[in-house]
C-alpha positions in Angstrom: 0.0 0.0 0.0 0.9 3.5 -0.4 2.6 5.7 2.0 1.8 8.5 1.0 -1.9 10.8 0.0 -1.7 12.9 -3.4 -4.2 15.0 -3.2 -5.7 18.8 -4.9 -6.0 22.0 -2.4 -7.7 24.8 -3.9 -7.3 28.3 -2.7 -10.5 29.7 -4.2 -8.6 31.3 -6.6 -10.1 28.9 -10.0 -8.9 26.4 -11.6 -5.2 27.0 -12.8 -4.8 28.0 -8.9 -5.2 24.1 -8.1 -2.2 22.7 -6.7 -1.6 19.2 -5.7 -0.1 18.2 -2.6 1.4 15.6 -0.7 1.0 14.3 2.7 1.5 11.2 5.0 -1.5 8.4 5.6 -2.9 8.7 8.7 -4.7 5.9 10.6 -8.1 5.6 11.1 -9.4 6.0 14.9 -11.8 4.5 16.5 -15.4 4.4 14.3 -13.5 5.4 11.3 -12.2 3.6 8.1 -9.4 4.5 5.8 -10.5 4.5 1.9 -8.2 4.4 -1.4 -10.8 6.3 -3.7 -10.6 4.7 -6.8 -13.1 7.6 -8.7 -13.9 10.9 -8.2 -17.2 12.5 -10.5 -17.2 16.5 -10.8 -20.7 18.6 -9.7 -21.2 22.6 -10.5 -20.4 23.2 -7.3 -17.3 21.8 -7.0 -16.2 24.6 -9.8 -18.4 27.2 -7.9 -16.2 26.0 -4.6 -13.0 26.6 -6.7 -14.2 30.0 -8.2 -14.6 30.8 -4.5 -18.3 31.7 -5.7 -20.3 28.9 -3.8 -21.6 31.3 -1.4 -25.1 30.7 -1.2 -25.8 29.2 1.9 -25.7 31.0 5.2 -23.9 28.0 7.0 -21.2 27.7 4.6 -18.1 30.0 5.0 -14.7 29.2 3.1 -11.4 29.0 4.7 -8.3 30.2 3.4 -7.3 26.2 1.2 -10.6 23.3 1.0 -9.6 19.9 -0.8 -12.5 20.1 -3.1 -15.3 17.5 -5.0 -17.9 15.1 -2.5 -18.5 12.5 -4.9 -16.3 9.2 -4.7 -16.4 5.6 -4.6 -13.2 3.1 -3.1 -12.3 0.5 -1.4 -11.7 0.1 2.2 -8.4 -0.5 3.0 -8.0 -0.6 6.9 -10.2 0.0 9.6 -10.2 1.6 13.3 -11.7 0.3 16.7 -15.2 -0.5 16.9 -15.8 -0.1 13.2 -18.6 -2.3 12.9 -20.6 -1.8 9.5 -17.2 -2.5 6.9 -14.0 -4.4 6.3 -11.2 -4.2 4.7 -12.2 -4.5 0.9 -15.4 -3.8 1.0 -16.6 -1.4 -1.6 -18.0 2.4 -0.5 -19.6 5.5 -1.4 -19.2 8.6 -0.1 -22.4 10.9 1.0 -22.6 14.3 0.6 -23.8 15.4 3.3 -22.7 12.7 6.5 -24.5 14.5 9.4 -27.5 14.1 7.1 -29.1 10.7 7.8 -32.8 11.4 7.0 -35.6 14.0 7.1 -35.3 17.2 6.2 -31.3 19.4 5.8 -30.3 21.5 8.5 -27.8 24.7 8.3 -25.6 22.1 11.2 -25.8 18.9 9.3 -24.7 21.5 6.6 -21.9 22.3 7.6 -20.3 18.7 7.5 -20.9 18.8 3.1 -17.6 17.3 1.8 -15.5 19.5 -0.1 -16.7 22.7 2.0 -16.7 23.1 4.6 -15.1 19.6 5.1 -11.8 18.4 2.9 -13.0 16.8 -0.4 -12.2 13.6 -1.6 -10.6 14.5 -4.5 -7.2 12.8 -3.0 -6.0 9.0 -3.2 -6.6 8.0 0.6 -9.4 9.3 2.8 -10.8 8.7 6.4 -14.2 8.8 6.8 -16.6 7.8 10.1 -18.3 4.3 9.6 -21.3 5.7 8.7 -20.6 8.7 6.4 -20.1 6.2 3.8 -22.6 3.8 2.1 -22.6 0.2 0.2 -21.4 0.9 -3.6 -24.3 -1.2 -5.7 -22.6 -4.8 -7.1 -22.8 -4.1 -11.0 -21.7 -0.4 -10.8 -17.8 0.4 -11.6 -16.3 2.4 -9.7 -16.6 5.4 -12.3 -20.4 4.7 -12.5 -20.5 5.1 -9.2 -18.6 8.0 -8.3 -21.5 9.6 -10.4 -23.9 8.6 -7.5 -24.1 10.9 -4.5 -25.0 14.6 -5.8 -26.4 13.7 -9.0 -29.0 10.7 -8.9 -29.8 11.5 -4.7 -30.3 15.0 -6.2 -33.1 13.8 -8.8 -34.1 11.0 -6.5 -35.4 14.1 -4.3 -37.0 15.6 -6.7 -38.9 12.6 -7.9 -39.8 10.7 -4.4 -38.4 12.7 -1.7 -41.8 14.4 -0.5 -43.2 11.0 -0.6 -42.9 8.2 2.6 -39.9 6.2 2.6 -40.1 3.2 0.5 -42.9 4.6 -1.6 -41.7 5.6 -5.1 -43.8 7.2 -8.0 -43.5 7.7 -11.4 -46.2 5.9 -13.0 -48.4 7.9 -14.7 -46.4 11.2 -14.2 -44.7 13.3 -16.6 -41.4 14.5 -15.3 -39.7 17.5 -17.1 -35.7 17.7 -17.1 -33.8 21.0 -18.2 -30.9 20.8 -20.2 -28.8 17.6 -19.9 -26.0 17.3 -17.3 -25.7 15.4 -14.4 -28.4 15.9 -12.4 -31.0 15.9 -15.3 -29.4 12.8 -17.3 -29.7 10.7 -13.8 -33.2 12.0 -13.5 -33.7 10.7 -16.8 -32.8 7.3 -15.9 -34.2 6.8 -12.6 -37.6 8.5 -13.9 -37.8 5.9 -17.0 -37.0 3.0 -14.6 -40.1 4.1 -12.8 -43.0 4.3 -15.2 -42.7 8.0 -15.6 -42.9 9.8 -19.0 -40.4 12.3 -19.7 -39.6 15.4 -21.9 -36.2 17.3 -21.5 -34.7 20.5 -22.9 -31.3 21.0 -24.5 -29.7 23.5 -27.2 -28.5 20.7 -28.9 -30.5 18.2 -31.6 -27.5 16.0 -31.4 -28.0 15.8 -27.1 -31.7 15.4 -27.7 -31.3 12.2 -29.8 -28.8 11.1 -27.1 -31.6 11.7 -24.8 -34.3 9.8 -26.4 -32.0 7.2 -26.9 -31.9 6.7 -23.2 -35.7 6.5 -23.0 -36.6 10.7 -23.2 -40.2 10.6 -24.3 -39.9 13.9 -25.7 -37.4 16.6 -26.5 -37.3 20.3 -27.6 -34.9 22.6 -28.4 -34.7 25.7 -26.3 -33.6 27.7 -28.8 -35.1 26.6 -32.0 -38.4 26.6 -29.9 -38.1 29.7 -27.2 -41.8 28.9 -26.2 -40.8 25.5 -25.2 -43.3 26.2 -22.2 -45.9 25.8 -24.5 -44.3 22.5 -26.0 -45.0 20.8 -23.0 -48.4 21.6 -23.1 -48.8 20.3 -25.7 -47.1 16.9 -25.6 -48.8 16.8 -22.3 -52.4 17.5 -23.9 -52.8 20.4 -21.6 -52.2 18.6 -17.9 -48.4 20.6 -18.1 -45.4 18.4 -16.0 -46.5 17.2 -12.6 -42.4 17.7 -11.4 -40.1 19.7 -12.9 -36.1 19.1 -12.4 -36.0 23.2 -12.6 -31.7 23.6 -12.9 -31.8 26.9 -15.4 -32.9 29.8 -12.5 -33.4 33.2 -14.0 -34.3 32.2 -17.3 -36.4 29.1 -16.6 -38.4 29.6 -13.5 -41.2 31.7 -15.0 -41.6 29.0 -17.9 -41.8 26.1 -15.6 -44.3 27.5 -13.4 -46.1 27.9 -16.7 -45.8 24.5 -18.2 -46.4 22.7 -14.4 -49.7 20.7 -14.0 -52.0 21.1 -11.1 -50.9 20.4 -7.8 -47.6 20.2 -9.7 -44.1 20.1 -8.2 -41.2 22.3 -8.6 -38.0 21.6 -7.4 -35.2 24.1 -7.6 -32.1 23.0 -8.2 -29.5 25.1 -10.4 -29.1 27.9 -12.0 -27.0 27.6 -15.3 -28.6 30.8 -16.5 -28.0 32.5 -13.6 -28.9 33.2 -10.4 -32.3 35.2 -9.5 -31.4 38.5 -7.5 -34.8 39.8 -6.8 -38.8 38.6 -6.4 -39.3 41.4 -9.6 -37.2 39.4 -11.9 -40.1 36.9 -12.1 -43.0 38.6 -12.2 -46.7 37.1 -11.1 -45.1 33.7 -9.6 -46.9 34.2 -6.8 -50.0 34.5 -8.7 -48.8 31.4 -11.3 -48.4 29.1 -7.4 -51.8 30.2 -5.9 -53.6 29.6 -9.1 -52.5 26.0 -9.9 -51.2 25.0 -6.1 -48.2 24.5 -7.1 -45.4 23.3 -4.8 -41.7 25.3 -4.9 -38.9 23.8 -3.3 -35.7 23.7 -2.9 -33.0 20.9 -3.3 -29.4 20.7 -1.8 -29.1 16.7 -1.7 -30.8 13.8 0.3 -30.4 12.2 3.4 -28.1 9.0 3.9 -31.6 6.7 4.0 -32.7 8.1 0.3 -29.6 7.5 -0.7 -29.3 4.1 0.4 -33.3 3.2 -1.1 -32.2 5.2 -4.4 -28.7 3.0 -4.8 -31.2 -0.2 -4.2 -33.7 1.1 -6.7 -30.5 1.7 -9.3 -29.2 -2.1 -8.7 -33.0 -3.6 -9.1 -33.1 -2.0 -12.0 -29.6 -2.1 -13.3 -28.9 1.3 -13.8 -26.4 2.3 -15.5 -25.1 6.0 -15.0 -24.0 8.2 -18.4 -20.2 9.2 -18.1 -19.6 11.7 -20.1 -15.7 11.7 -20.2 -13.4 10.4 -18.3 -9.8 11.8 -17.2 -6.9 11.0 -15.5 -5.7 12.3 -12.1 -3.1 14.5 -13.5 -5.3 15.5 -15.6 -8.2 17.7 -12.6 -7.0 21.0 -14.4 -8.4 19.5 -17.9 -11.4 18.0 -16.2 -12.6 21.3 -14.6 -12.2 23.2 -18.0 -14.0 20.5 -19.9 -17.0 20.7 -17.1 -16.4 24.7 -17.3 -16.8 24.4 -21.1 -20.4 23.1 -20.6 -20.9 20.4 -23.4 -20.9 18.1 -21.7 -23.7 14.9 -21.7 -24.4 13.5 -18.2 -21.2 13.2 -15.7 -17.4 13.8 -16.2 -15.1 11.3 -14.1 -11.7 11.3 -13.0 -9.7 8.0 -12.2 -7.9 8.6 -9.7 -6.6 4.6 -8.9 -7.4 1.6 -11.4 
């Protein structure tokens, strides 16, 4: 085994201002596991952490240096006193959130987010506690995998977490998706697998054929179609989407609270258009909730139990998550300007240990 961590800091300062670093392996202590991380899968907000932008949330305040990214799978590779739930070899996930084990976020449980305010995993060697990690599903390799804990518990939320544990929709529902990252291209998957139809937006033909390859019912083109409110009317023969994956923000909300059915749900997300400064810059959402009782709400992740019945769901079904692109570990700097680039199809992965 190595004797050694590699690992990136950033200083806020963007991506040419990553530097990568090297430090001794500690041992894990009692309730805690050591973890050669084997994949690591990029979010927005790890760039937004990097940019020294992901400022959002009042719990959250940035250091001086963060070891960024949340999202890996490994393998553990020793363990401290007391450990009880893993063993050496066994396969694992990290969560997103570890104080979060089920209901509803809180700014405390907040404050443990891998990757701010906690070190990222975006290193060789980790420790994590026992039970900040989860069971990696059996036909998933490690780069699917890594894909796992923002992503698909992000659209898991959307698309079951106001119903009771255990209890998943989708039948009968249709689910709308904007634009075709991460988040939106897991959605896609786990929202097929469940009965659900769905119709996603992109700038791209090409993506949109990608999409219905993976089972998109329907399709439109933001910018051929600007109206593309109206286009899901239409598919929809005037019931409008009953949840909407909304991750555009200033130049989306108004049209999803126009296109959402009755008793709809809206789940905020992202905002790859831009961030909404003030209640004027979306004029008569108030009225557009009250008359069709709509539900707005907003998304960070999902507790550990969602994520645990959504990697269950994913295995039933076999599941298999879209990477994008893969890149080496040398290679972070490339990665970040790839994801910064935006043309990307579902998730970009770094290898970080065959």
């Amino acid at each position: 085994m190595a004797t050694s961590i590699q690992q990136y800091v950033s200083h806020f300062d963007g991506i040419e201002g990553l530097k990568k670093v090297e430090t001794s392996i500690p041992s894990p202590g009692p309730y805690e596991v050591l973890v050669q991380i084997r994949a690591v899968s990029l979010n927005y907000r790890d760039m937004e952490v990097i940019n020294g932008e992901y400022n959002h949330h009042k719990a959250v305040n940035q250091g001086s240096e963060i070891i960024p990214c949340s999202d890996m799978s490994g393998v553990v590779t020793s363990v401290g006193g007391n450990v009880s739930k893993w063993k050496v070899g066994d396969r694992v996930l990290s969560t997103f959130v570890p104080d979060h084990k089920t209901g509803q976020l809180t700014q405390e449980a907040l404050r443990s987010g891998l990757g701010l305010l906690e070190p990222g995993v975006l290193a060789t060697y980790r420790i994590f506690k026992e039970d900040a990690l989860i069971k990696t599903p059996d036909r998933m390799s490690h780069e699917e995998a890594s894909t796992l804990p923002i992503a698909s518990v992000t659209a898991w939320m959307a698309l079951n977490g106001l119903r009771p544990l255990g209890q998943n929709g989708g039948k009968g529902e249709y689910i709308l998706l904007q634009g075709t990252g991460g988040v939106s291209i897991s959605g896609l998957l786990l929202a097929k697998a469940s009965g659900a139809k769905v119709i996603i937006t992109s700038s791209s033909n090409e993506k949109l054929a990608r999409a219905k390859e993976l089972g998109a019912d329907f399709g439109v083109n933001y910018k051929e179609r600007p109206d593309w409110e109206n286009y899901v009317m239409e598919v929809t023969y005037g019931h409008g989407a009953d949840i909407i994956l909304e991750t555009g923000g200033s130049e989306t909300l108004s049209k999803s609270f126009a296109c959402a059915a009755y008793g709809g749900l809206i789940y905020c997300i992202g905002y790859t258009s831009g961030k909404i400064q003030a209640a004027g810059d979306q004029p008569n959402v108030n009225v557009m909730a009250i008359s069709r009782c709509l539900t707005l709400k907003g998304v960070v992740n999902g507790p550990t139990d969602r994520f645990e019945e959504m990697a269950r769901f994913a295995e039933k079904h076999q599941i298999r998550p879209v990477i994008c692109k893969m890149f080496k570990f040398e290679e972070v700097k490339e990665a970040f300007r790839y994801m910064r680039a935006g043309s990307h199809f579902g998730k970009i992965v770094i290898q970080v240990a065959q």
